[in-house]
MARLUMLUM-287307 format. One record per atom (N, C-alpha, C, O): residue in one letter; x negated, y negated, z; residue number from 0. Coordinates in nm, 3 decimals, always signed. Layout:
// residues N
{residu A; u X; v Y; w Z; num NUM}
...
***
This chain:
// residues 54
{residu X; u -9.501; v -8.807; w +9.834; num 0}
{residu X; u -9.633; v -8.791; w +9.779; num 0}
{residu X; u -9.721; v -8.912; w +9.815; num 0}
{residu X; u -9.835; v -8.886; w +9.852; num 0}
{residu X; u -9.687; v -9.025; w +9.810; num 1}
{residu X; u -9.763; v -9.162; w +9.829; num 1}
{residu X; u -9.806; v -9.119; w +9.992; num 1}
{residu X; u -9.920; v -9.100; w +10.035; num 1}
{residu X; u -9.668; v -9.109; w +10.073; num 2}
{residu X; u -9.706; v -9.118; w +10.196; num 2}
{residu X; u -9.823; v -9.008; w +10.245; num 2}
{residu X; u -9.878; v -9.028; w +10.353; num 2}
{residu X; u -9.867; v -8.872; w +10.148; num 3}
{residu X; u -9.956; v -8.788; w +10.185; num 3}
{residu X; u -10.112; v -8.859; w +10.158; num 3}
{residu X; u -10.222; v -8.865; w +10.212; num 3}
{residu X; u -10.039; v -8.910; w +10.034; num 4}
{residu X; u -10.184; v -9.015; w +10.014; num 4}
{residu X; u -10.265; v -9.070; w +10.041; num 4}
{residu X; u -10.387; v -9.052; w +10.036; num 4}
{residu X; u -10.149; v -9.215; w +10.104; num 5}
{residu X; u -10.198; v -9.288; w +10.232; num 5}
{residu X; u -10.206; v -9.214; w +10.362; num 5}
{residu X; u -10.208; v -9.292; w +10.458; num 5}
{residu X; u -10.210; v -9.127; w +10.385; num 6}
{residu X; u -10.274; v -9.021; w +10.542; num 6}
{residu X; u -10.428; v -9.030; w +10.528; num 6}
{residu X; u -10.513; v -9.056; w +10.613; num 6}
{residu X; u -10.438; v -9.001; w +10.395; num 7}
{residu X; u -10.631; v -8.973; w +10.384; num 7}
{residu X; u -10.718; v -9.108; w +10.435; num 7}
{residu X; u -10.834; v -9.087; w +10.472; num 7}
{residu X; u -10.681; v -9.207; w +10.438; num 8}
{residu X; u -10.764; v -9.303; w +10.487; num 8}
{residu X; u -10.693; v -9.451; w +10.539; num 8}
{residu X; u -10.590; v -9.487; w +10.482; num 8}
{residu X; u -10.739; v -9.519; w +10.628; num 9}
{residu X; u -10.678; v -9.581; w +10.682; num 9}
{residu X; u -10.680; v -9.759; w +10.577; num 9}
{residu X; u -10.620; v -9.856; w +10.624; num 9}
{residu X; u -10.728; v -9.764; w +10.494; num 10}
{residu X; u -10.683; v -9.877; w +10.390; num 10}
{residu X; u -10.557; v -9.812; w +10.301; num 10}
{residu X; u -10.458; v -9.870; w +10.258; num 10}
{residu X; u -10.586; v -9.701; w +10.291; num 11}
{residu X; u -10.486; v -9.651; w +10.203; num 11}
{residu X; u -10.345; v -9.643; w +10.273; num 11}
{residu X; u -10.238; v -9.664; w +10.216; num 11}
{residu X; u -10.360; v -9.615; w +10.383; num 12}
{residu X; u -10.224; v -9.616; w +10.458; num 12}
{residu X; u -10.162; v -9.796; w +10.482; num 12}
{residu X; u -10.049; v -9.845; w +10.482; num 12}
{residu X; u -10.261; v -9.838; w +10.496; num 13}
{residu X; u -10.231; v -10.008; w +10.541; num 13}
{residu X; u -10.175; v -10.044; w +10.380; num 13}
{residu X; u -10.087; v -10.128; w +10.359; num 13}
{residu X; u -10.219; v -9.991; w +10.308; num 14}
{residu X; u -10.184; v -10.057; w +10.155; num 14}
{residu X; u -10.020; v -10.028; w +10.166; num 14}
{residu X; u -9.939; v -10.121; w +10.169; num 14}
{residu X; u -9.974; v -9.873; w +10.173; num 15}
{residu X; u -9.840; v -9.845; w +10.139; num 15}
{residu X; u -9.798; v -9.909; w +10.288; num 15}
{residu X; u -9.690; v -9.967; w +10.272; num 15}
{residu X; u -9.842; v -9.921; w +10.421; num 16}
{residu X; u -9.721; v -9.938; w +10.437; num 16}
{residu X; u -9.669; v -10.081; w +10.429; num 16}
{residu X; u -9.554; v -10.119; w +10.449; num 16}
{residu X; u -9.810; v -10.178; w +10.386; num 17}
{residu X; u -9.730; v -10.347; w +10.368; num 17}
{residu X; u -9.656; v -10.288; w +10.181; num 17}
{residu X; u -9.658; v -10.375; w +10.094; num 17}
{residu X; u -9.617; v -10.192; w +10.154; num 18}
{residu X; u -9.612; v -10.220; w +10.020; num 18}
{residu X; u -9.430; v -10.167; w +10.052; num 18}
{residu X; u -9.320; v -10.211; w +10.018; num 18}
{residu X; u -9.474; v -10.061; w +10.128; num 19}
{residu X; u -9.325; v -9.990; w +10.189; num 19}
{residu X; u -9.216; v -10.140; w +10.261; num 19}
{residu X; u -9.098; v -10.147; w +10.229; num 19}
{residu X; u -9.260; v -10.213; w +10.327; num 20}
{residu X; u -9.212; v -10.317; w +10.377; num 20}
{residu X; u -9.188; v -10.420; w +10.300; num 20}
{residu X; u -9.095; v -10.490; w +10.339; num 20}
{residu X; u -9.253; v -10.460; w +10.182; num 21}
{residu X; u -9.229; v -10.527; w +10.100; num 21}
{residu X; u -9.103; v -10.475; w +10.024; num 21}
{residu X; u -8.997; v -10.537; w +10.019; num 21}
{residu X; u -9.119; v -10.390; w +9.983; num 22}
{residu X; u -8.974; v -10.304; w +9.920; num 22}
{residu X; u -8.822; v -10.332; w +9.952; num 22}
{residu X; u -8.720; v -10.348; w +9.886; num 22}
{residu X; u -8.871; v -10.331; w +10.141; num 23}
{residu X; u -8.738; v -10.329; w +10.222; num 23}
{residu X; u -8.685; v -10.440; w +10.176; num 23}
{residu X; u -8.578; v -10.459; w +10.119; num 23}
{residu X; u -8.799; v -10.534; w +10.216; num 24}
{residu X; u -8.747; v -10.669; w +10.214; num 24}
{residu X; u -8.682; v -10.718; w +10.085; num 24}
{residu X; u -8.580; v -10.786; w +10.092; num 24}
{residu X; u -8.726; v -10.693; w +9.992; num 25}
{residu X; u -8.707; v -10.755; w +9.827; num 25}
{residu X; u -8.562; v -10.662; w +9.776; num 25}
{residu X; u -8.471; v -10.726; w +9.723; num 25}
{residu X; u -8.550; v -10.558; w +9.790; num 26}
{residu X; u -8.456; v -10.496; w +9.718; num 26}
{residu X; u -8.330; v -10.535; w +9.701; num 26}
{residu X; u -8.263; v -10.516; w +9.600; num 26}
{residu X; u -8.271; v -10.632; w +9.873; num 27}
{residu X; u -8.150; v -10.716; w +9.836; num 27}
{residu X; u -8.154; v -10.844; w +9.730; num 27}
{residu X; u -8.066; v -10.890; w +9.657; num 27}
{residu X; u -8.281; v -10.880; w +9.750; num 28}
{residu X; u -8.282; v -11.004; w +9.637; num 28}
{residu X; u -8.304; v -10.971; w +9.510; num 28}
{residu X; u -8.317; v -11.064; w +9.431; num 28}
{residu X; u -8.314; v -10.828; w +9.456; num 29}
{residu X; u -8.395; v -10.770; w +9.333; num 29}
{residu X; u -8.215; v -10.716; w +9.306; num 29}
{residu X; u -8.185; v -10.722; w +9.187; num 29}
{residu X; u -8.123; v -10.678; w +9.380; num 30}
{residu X; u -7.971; v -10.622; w +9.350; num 30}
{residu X; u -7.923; v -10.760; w +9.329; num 30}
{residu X; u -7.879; v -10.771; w +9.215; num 30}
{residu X; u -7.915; v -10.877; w +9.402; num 31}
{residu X; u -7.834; v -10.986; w +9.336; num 31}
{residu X; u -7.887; v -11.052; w +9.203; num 31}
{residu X; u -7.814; v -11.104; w +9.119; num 31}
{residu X; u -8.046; v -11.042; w +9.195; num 32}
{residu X; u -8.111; v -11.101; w +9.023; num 32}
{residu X; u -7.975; v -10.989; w +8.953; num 32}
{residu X; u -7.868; v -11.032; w +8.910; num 32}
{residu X; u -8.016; v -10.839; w +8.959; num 33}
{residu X; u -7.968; v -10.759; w +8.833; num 33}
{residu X; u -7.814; v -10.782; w +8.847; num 33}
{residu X; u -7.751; v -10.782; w +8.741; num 33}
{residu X; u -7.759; v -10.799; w +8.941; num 34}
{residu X; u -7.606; v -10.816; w +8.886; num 34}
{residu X; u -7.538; v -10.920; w +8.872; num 34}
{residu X; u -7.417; v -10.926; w +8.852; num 34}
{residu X; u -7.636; v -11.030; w +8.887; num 35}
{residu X; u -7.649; v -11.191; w +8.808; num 35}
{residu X; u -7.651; v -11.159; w +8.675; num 35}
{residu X; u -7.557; v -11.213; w +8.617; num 35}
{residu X; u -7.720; v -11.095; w +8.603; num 36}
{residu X; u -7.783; v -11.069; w +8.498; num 36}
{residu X; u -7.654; v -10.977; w +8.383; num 36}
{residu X; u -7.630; v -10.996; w +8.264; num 36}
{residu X; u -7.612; v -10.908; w +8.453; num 37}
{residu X; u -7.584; v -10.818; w +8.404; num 37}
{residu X; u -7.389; v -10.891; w +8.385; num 37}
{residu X; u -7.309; v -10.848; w +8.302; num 37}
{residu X; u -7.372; v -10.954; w +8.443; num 38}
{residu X; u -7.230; v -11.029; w +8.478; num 38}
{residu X; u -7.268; v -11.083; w +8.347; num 38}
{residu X; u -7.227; v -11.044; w +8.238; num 38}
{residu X; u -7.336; v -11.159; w +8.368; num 39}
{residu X; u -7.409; v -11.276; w +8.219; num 39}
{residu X; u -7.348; v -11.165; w +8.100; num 39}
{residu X; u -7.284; v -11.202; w +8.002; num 39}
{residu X; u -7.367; v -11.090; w +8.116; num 40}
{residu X; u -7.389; v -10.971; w +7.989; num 40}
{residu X; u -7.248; v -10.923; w +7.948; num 40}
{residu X; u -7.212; v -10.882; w +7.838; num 40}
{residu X; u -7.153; v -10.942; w +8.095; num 41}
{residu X; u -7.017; v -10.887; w +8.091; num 41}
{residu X; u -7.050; v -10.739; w +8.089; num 41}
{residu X; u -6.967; v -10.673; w +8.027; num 41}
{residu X; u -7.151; v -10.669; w +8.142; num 42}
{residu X; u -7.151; v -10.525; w +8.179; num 42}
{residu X; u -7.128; v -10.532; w +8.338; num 42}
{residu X; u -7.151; v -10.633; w +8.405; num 42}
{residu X; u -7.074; v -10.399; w +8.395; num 43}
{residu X; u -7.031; v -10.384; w +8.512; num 43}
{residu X; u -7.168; v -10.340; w +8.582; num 43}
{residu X; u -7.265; v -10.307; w +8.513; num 43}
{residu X; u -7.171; v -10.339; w +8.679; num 44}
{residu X; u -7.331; v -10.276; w +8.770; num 44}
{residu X; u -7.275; v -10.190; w +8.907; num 44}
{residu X; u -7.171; v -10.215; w +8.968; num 44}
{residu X; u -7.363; v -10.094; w +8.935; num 45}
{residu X; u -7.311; v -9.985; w +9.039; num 45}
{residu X; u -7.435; v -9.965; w +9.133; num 45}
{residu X; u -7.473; v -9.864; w +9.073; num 45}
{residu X; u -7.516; v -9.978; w +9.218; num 46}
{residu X; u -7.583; v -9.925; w +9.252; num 46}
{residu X; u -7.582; v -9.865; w +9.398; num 46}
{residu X; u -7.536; v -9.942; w +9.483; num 46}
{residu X; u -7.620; v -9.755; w +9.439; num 47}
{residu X; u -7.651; v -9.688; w +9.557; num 47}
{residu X; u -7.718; v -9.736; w +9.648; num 47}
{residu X; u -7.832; v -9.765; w +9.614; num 47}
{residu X; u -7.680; v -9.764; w +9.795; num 48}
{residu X; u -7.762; v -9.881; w +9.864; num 48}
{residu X; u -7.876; v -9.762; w +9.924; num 48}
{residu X; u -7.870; v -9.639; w +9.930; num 48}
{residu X; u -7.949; v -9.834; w +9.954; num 49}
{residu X; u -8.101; v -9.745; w +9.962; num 49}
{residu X; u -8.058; v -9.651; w +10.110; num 49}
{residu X; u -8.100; v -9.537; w +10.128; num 49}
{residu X; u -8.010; v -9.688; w +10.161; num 50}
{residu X; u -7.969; v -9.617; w +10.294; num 50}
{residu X; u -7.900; v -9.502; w +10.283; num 50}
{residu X; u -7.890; v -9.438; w +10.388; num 50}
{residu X; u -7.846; v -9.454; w +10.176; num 51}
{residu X; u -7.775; v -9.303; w +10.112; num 51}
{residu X; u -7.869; v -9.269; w +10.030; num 51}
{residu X; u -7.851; v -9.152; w +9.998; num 51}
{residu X; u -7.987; v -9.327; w +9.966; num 52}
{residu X; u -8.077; v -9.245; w +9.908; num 52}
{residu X; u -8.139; v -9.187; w +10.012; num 52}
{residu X; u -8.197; v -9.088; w +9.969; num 52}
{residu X; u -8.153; v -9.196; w +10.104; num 53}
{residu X; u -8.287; v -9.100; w +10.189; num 53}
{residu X; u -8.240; v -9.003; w +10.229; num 53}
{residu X; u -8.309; v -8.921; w +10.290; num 53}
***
């Protein structure tokens, strides 16, 4: 849906795709914060690497 979004105009597309790239980049450092966090807690953490979500 975003990506139909950003089709309609060309700021709108420049927005998602530095926002899409930002994503890429951050998500490994955003999985080691939460299972820093969550160790702290003594809960276990599972997550799906983004490359089997698509």
């Amino acid at each position: 849906m975003l990506g139909e979004l950003s089709a309609r105009n060309a700021i709108s597309g420049k927005v998602h795709a530095s926002y899409t790239a930002f994503r890429e980049r951050s998500a490994p450092w955003s999985r080691v914060s939460i299972e820093a966090v969550l160790r702290a807690r003594g809960q276990t953490f599972f997550l799906v690497p983004m490359e089997q979500k698509r």
